[in-house]
C-alpha positions as YAML, in Angstrom:
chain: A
units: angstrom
residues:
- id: 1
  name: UNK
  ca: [-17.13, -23.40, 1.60]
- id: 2
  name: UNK
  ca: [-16.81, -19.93, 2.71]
- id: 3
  name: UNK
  ca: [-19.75, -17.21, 1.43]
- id: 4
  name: UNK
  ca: [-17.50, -13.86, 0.29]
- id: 5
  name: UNK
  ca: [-18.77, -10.67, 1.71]
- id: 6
  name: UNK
  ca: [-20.24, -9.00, -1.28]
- id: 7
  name: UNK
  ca: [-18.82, -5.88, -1.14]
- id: 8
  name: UNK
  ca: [-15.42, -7.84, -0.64]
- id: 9
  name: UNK
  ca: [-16.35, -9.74, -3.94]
- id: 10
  name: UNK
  ca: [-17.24, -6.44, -5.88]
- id: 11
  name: UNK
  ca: [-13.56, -5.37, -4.92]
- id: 12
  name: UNK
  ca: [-12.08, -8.27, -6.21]
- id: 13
  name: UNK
  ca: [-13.78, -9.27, -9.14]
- id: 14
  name: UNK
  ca: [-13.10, -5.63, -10.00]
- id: 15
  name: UNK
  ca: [-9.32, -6.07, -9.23]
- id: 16
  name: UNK
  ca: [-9.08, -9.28, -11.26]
- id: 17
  name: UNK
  ca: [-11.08, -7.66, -14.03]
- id: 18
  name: UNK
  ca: [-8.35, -5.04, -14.53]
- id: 19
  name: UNK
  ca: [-5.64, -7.91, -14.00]
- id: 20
  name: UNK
  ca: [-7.14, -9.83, -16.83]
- id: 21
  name: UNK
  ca: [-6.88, -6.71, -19.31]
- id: 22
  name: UNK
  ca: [-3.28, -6.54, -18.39]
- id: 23
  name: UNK
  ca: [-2.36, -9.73, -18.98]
- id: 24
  name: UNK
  ca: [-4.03, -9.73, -22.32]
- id: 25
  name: UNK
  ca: [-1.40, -6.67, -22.74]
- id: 26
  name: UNK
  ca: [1.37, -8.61, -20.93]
- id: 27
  name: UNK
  ca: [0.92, -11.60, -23.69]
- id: 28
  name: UNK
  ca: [1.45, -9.38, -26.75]
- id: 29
  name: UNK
  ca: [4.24, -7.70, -24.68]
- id: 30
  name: UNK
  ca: [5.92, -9.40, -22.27]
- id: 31
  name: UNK
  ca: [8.97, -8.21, -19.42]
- id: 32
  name: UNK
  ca: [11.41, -10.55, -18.39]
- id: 33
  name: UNK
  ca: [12.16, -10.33, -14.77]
- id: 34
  name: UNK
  ca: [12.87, -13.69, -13.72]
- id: 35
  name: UNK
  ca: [15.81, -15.61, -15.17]
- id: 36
  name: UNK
  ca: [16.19, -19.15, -13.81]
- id: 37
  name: UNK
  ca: [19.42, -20.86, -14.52]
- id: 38
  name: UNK
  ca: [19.46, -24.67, -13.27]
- id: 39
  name: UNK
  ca: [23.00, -25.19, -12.76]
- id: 40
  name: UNK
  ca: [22.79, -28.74, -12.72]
- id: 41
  name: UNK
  ca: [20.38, -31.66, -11.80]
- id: 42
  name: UNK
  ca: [23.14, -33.24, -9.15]
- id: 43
  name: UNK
  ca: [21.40, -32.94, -5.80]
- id: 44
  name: UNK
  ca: [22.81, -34.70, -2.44]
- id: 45
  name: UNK
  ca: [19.62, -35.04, -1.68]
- id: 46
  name: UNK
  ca: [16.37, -37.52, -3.32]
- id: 47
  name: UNK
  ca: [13.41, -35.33, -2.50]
- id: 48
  name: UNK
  ca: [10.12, -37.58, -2.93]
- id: 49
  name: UNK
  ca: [8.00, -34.87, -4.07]
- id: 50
  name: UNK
  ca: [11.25, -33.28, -6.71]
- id: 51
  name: UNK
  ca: [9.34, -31.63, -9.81]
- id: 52
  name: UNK
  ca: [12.31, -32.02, -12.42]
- id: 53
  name: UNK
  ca: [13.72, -35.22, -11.23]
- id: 54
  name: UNK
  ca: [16.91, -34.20, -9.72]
- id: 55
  name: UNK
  ca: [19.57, -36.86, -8.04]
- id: 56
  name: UNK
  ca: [22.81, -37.52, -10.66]
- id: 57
  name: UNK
  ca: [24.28, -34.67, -13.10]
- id: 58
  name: UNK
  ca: [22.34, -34.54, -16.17]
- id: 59
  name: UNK
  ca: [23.84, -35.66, -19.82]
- id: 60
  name: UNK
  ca: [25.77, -32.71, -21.33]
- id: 61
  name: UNK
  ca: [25.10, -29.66, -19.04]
- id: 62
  name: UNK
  ca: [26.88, -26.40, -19.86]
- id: 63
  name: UNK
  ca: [30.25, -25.88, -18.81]
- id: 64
  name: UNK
  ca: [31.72, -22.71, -17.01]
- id: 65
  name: UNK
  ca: [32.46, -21.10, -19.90]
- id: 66
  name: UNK
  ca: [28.84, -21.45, -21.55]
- id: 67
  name: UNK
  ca: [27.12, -19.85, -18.61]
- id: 68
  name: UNK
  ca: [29.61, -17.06, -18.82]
- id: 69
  name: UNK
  ca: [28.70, -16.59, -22.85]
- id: 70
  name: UNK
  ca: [25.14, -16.66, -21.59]
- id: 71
  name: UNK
  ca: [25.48, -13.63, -19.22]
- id: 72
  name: UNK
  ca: [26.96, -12.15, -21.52]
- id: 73
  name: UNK
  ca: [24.42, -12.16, -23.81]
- id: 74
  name: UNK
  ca: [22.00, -11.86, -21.83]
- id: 75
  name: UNK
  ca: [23.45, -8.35, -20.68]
- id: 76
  name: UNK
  ca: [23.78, -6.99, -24.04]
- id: 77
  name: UNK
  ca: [20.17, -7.70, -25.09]
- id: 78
  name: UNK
  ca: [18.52, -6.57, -21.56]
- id: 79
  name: UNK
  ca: [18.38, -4.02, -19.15]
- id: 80
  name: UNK
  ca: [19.54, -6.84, -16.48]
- id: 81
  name: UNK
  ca: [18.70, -4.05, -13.70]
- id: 82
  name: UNK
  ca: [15.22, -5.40, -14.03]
- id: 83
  name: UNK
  ca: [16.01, -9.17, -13.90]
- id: 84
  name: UNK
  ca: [16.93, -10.80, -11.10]
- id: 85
  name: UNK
  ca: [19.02, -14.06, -12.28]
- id: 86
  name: UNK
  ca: [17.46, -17.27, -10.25]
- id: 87
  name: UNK
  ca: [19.88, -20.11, -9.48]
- id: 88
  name: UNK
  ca: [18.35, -23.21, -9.11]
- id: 89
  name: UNK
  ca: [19.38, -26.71, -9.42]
- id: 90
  name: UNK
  ca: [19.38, -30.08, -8.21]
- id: 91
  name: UNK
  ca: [21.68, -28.33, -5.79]
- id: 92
  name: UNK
  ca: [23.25, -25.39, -6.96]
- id: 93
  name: UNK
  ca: [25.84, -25.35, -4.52]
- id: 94
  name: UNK
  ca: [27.13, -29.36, -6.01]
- id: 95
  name: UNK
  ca: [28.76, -27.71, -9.18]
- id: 96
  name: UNK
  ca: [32.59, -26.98, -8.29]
- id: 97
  name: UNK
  ca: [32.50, -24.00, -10.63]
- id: 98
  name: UNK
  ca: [29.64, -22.29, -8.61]
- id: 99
  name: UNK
  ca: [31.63, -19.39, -7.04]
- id: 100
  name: UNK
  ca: [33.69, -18.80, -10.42]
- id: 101
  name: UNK
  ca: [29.96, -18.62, -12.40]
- id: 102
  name: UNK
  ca: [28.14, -16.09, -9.64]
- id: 103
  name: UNK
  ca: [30.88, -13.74, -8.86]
- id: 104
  name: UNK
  ca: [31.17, -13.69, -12.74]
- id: 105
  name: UNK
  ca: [27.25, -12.65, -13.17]
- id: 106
  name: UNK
  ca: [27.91, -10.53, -9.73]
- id: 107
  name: UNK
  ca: [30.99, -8.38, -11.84]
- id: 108
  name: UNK
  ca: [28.22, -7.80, -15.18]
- id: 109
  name: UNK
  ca: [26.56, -6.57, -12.55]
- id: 110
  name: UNK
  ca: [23.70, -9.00, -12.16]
- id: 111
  name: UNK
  ca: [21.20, -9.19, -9.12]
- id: 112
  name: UNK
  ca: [20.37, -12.49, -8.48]
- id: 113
  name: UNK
  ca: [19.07, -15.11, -5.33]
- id: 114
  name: UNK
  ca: [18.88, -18.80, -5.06]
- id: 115
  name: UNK
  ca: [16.98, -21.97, -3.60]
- id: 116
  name: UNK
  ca: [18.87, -24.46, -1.92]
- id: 117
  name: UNK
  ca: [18.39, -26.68, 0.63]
- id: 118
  name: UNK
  ca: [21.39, -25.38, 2.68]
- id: 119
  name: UNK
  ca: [22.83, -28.85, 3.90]
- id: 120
  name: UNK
  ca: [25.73, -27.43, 2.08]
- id: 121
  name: UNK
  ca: [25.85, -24.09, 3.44]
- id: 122
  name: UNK
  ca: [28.71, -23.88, 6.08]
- id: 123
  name: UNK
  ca: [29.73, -20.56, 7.40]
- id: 124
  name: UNK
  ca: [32.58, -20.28, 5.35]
- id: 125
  name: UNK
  ca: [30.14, -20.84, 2.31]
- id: 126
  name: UNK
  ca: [27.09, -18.20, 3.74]
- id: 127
  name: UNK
  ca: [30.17, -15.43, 3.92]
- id: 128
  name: UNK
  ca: [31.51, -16.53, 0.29]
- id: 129
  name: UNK
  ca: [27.33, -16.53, -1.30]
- id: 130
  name: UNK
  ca: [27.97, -12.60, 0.46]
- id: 131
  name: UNK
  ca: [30.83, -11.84, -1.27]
- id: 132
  name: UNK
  ca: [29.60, -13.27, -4.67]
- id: 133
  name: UNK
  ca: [26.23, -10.58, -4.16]
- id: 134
  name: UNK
  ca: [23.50, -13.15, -3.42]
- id: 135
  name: UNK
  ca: [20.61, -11.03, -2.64]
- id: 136
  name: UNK
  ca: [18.11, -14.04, -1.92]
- id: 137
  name: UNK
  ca: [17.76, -17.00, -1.22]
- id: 138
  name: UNK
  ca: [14.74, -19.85, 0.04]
- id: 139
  name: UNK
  ca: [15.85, -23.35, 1.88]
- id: 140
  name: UNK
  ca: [13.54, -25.91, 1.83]
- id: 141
  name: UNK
  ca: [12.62, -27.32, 5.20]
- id: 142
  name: UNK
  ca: [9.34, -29.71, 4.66]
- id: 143
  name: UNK
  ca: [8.37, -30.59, 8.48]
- id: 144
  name: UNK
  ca: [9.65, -31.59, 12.06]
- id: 145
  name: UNK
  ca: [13.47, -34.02, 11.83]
- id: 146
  name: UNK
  ca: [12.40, -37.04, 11.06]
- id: 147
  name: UNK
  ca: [9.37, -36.13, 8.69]
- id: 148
  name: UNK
  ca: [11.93, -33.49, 6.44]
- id: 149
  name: UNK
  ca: [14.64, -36.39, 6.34]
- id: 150
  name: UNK
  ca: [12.50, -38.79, 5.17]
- id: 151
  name: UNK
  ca: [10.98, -36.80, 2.85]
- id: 152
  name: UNK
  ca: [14.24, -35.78, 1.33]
- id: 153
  name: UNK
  ca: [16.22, -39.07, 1.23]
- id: 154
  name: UNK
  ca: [19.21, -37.98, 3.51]
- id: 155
  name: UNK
  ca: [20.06, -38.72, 7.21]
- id: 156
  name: UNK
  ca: [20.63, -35.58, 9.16]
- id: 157
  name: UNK
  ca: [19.31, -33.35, 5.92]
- id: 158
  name: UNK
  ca: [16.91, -31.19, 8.92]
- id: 159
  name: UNK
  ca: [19.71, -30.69, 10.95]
- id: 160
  name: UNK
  ca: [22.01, -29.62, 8.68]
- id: 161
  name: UNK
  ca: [19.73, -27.45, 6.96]
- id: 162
  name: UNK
  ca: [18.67, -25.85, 10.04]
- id: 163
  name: UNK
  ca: [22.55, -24.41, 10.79]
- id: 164
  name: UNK
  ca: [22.44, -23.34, 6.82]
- id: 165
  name: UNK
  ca: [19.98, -21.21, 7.54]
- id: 166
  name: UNK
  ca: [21.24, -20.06, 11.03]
- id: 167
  name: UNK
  ca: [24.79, -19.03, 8.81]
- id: 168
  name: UNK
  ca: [22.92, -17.48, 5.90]
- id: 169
  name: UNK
  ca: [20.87, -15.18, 9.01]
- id: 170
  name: UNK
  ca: [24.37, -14.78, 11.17]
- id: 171
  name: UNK
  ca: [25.41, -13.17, 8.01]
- id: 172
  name: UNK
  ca: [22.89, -10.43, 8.10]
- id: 173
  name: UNK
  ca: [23.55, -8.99, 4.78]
- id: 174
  name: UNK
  ca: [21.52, -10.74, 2.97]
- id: 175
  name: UNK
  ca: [17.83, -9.01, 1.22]
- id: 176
  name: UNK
  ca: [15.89, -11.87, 2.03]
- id: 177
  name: UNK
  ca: [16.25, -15.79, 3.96]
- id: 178
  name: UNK
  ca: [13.02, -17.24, 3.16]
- id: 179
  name: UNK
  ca: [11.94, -20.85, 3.88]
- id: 180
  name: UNK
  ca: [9.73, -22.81, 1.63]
- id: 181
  name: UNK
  ca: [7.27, -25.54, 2.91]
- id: 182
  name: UNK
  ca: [6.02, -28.57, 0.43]
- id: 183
  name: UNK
  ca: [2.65, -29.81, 2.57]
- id: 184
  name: UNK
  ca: [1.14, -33.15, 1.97]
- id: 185
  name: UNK
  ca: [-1.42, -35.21, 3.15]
- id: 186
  name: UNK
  ca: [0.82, -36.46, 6.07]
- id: 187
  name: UNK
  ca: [2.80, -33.71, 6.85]
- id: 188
  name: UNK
  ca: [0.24, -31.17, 6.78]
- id: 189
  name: UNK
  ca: [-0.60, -32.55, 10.47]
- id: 190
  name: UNK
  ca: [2.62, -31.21, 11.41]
- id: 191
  name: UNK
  ca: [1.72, -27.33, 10.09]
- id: 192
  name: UNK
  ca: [1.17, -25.82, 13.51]
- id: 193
  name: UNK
  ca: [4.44, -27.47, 15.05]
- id: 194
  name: UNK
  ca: [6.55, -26.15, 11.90]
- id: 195
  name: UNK
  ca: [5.10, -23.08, 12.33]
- id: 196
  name: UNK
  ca: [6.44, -22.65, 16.03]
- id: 197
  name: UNK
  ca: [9.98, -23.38, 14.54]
- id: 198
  name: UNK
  ca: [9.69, -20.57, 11.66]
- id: 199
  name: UNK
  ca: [8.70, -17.98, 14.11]
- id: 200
  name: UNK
  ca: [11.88, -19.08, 16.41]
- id: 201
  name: UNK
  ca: [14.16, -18.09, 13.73]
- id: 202
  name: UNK
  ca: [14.51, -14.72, 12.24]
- id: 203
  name: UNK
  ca: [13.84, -15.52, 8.83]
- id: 204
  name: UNK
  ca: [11.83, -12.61, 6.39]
- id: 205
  name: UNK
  ca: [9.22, -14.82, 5.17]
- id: 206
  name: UNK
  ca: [7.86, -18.62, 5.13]
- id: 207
  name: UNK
  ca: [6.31, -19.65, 1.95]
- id: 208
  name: UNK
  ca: [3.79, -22.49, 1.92]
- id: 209
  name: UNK
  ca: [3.17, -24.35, -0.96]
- id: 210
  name: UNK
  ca: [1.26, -27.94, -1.51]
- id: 211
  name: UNK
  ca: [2.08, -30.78, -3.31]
- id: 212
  name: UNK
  ca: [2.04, -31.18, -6.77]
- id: 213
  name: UNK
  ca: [1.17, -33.51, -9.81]
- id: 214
  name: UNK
  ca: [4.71, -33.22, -11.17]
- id: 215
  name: UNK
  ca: [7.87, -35.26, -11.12]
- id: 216
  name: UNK
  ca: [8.42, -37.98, -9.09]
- id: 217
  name: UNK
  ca: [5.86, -37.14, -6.75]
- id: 218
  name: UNK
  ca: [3.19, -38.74, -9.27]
- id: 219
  name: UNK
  ca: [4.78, -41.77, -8.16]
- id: 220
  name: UNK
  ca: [2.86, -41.34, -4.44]
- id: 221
  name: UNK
  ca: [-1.05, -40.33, -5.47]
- id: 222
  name: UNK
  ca: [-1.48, -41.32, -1.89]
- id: 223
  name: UNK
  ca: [0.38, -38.35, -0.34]
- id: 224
  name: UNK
  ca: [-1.92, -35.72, -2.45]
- id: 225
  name: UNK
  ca: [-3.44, -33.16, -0.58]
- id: 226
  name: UNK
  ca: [-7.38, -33.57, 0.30]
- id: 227
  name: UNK
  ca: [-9.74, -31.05, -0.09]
- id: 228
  name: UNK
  ca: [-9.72, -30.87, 3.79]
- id: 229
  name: UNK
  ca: [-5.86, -30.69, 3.93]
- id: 230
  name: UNK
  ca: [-6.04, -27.78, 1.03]
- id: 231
  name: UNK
  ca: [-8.84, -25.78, 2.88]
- id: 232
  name: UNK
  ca: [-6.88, -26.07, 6.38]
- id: 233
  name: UNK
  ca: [-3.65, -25.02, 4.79]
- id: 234
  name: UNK
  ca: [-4.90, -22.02, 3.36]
- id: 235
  name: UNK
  ca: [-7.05, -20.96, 6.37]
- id: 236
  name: UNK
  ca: [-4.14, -21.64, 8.47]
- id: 237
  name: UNK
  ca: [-2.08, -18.83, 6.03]
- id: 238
  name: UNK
  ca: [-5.11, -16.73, 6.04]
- id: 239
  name: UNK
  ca: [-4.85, -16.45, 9.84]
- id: 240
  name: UNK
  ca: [-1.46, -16.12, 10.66]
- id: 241
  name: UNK
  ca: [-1.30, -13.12, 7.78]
- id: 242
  name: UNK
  ca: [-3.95, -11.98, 9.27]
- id: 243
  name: UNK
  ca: [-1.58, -12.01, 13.44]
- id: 244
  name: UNK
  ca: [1.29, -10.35, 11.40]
- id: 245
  name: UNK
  ca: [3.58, -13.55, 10.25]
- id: 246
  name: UNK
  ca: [5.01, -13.02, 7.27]
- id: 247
  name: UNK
  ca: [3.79, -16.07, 5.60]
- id: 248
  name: UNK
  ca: [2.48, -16.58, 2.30]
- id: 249
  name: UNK
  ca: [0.99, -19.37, -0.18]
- id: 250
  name: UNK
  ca: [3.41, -19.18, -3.09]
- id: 251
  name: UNK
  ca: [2.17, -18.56, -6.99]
- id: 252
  name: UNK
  ca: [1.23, -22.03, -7.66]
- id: 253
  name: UNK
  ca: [-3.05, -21.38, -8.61]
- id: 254
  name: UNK
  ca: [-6.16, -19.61, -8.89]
- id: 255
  name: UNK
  ca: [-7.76, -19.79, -5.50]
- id: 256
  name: UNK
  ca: [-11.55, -18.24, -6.04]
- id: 257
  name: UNK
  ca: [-12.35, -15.28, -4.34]
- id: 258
  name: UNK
  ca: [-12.26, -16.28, -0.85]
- id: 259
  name: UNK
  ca: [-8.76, -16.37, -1.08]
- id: 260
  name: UNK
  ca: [-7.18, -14.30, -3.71]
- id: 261
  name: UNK
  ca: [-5.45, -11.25, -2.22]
- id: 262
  name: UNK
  ca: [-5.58, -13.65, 1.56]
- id: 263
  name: UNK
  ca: [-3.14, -16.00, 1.41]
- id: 264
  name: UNK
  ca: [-0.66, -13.76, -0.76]
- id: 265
  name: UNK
  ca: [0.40, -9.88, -1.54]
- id: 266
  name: UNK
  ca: [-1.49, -9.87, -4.54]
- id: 267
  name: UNK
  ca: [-4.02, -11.57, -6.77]
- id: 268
  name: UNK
  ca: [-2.69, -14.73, -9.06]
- id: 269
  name: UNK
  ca: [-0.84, -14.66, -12.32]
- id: 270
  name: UNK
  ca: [1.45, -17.50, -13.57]
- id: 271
  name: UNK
  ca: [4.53, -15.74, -14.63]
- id: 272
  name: UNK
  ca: [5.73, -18.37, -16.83]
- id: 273
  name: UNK
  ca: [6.55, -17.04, -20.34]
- id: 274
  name: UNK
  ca: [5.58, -13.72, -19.69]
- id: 275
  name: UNK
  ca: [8.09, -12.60, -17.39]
- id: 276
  name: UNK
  ca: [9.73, -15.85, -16.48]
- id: 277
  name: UNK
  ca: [11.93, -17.56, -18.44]
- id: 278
  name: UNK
  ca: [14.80, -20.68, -17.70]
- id: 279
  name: UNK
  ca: [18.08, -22.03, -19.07]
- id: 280
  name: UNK
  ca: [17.84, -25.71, -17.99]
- id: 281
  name: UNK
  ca: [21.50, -27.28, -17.03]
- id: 282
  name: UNK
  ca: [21.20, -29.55, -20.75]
- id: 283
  name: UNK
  ca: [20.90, -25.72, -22.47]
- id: 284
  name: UNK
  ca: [17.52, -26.18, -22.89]
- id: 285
  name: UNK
  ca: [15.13, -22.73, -23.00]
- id: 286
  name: UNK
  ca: [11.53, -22.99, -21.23]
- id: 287
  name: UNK
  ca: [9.50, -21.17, -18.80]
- id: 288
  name: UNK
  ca: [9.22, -22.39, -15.15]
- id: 289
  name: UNK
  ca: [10.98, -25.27, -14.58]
- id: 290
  name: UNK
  ca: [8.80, -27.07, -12.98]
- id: 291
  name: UNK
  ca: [6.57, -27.31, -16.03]
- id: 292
  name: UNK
  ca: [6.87, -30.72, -18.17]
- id: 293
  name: UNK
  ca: [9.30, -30.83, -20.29]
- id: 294
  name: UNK
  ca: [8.12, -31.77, -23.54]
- id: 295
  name: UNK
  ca: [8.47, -30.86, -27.46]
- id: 296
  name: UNK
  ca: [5.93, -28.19, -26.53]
- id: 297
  name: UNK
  ca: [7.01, -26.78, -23.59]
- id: 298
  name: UNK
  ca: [11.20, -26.50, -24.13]
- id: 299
  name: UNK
  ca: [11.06, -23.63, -27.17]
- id: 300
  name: UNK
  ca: [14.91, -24.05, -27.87]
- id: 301
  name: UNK
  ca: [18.91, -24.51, -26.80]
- id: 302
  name: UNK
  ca: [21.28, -21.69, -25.57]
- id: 303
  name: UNK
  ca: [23.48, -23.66, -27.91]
- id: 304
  name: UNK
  ca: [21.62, -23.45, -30.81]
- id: 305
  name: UNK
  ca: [20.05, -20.12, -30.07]
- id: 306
  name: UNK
  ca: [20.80, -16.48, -28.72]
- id: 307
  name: UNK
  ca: [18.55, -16.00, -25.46]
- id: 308
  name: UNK
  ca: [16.60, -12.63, -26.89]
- id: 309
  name: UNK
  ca: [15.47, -14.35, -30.16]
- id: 310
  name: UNK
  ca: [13.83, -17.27, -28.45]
- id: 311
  name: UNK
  ca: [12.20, -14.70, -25.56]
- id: 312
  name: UNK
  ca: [10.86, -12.36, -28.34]
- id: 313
  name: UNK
  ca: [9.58, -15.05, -30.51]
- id: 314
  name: UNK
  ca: [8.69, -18.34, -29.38]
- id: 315
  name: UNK
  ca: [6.71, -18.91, -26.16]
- id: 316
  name: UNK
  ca: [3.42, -19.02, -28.14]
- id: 317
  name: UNK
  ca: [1.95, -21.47, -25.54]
- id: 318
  name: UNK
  ca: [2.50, -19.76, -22.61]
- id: 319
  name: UNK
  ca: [0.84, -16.13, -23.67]
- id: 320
  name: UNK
  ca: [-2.29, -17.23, -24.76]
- id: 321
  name: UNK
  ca: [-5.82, -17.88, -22.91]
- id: 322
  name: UNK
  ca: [-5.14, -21.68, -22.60]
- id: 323
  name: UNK
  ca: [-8.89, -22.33, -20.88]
- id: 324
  name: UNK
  ca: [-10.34, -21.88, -24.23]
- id: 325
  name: UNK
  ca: [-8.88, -25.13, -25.45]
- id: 326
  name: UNK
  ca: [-10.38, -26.84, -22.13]
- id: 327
  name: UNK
  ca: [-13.92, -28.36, -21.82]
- id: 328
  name: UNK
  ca: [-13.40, -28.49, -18.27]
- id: 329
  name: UNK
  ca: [-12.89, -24.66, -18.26]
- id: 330
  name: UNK
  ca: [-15.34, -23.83, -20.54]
- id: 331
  name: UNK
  ca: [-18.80, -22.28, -19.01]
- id: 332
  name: UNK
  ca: [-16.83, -21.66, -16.00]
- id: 333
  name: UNK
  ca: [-17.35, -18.11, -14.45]
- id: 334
  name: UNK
  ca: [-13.75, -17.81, -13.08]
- id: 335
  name: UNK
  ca: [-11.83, -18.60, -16.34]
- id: 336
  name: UNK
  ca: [-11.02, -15.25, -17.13]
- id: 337
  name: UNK
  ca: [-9.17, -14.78, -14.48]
- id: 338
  name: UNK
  ca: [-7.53, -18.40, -13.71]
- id: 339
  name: UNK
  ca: [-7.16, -18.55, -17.62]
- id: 340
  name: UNK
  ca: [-7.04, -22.45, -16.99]
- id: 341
  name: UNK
  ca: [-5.05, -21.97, -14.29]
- id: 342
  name: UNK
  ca: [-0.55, -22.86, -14.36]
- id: 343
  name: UNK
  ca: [1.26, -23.95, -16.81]
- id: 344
  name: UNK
  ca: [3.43, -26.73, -14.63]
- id: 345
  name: UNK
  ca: [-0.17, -28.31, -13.79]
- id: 346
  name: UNK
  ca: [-1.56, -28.08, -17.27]
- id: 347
  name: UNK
  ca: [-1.90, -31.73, -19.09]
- id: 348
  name: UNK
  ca: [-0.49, -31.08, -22.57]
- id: 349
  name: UNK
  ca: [-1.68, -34.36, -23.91]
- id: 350
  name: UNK
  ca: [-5.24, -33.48, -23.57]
- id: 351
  name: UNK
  ca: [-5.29, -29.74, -22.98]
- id: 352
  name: UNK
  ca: [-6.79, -29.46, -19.68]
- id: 353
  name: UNK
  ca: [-5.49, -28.28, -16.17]
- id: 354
  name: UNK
  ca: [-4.48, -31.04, -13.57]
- id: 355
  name: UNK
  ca: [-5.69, -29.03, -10.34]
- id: 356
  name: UNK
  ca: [-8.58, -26.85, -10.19]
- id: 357
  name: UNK
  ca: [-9.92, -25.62, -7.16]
- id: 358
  name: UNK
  ca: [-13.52, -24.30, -7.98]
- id: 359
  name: UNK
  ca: [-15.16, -27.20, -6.15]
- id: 360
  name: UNK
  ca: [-12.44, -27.10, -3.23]
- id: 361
  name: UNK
  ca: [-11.94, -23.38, -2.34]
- id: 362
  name: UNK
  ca: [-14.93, -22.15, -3.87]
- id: 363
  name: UNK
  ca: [-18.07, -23.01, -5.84]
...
């Protein structure tokens, strides 16, 4: 592993210092500024790796009118100017009320951006996601043709992706087109040929991410990332940061201080609870989505509940220190600044974290 220059260290150890007093601030008080609304969990596609299980529309999700209600709400009890909504599904695009819901939230005046996988995204549909305000959006593209299609269950899923993203860019109104990047142990060998196709196409950013512990990727241990496939992905960020390619690793983990403030803008914090929040497509209220959903985790129902009560006063287990309920964390020098690290890789059955990378990225 890497020695840090110890200058460098001083810098960032100071940095995370200060970050950890803020965040002790940020759990007594936090700011919501991401909203995540899964539409649905329909998806036309069967991605291996899929965190919240997506394939067939979920029992009882909320109709038009209750995600209408809910931006309304949401508006009276916010200053929505500094939330950006999230739209996230299965496949957002697979609900036939999509356009009616977003140009709804794009009237009340909401800013908001979107993953997809774009196999949906015809020109027609990139000029109507203009007109309905999307600001954002990230496509998921997970390797070369035939690795991305098998990965994702569909025939022709990389091809038609690849055109979504070409109309999304031909549009060129749009704030951001980012690609996202899911790298395990097999497709990692394909990083460098990948990489060649991102900086073909005039996208604002590629963000890199690695497999995780979650959803139905448990099912395939196998396909984990190595040590060796962790340490060459985030070298390989490092670097091409480093030529001027807007890549970055995305929020996932702690990373030591080799990394931290390499491999993205800014030094890690997971956001979930503290200024991330989602309405799941059942009505269900959590943090990230891609956290377990559990009796612990989901801290109420739209239907049930306004929005602003459950944001104000549930979330306990998300704005706390959760390494000091871990034996794995304790002693550790770097828990005050991992804090046991995210909350969609925390086991809640036995209170420690899932992935830890003191003893990968750093010592």
């Amino acid at each position: 592993m890497n020695r840090v220059d110890p200058v460098i260290a001083k810098v960032k150890t100071d940095h995370l210092t200060q970050l950890a007093d803020y965040v002790d601030g940020l759990y007594g008080a936090p700011e919501l500024r991401h909203l995540f609304f899964e539409l649905t969990s329909a998806c036309n596609e069967r991605c291996f790796h899929c965190g919240s299980n997506c394939s067939v529309p979920g029992k009882d999700e909320l109709t038009t009118d209750e995600f209408k209600e809910i931006l309304d709400q949401v508006k009276e009890d916010f200053d929505i100017s500094k939330i950006l909504l999230c739209i996230t599904g299965g496949e957002p695009l697979i609900r036939r009320d999509f356009f009616e819901i977003m140009n709804y939230a794009r009237n009340l005046g909401y800013r908001w951006g979107m993953t997809s996988n774009a196999t949906l995204i015809t020109k027609d549909v990139a000029h109507k996601l203009a007109d309905a305000g999307m600001r954002t959006i990230s496509v998921s593209i997970d390797g070369m043709p035939e690795t991305h299609d098998k990965l994702r269950g569909m025939p022709r899923a990389y091809e038609l992706a690849m055109q979504g993203i070409q109309n999304l860019i031909d549009e060129d109104v749009f704030d951001a087109v980012q690609v996202t990047s899911v790298f395990n142990h097999e497709n990692i060998k394909q990083i460098n040929e990948l990489f060649d196709v991102m900086k073909g196409i005039d996208i604002d950013s590629w963000r890199v991410i690695n497999l995780e512990p979650i959803g139905r990727a448990l099912t395939r241990p196998e396909l984990m990332c190595t040590p060796e496939d962790l340490r060459t992905m985030f070298e390989f960020i490092r670097q091409a940061r480093r030529d001027g390619y807007p890549v970055m690793y995305g929020c996932s983990h702690y990373l030591g201080l080799d990394f931290e403030a390499e491999v993205r803008d800014w030094y890690w914090l997971c956001n979930a609870g503290v200024y991330t929040a989602s309405i799941m497509s059942n009505g269900d209220i959590g943090a990230c989505l891609d956290i377990e959903r559990n009796p612990k985790t989901i801290q109420g129902n739209i239907r049930k509940e306004r929005f602003s009560d459950v944001w104000k006063n549930r979330f306990e287990i998300f704005r706390r220190d959760k390494s000091c309920d871990s034996s794995k964390c304790s002693g550790c020098e770097h828990k005050g600044f991992c804090r046991g690290d995210a909350y969609h890789s925390w086991d809640y059955d036995n209170d420690e974290p899932l992935v830890c990378m003191k003893g990968v990225l750093f010592d």
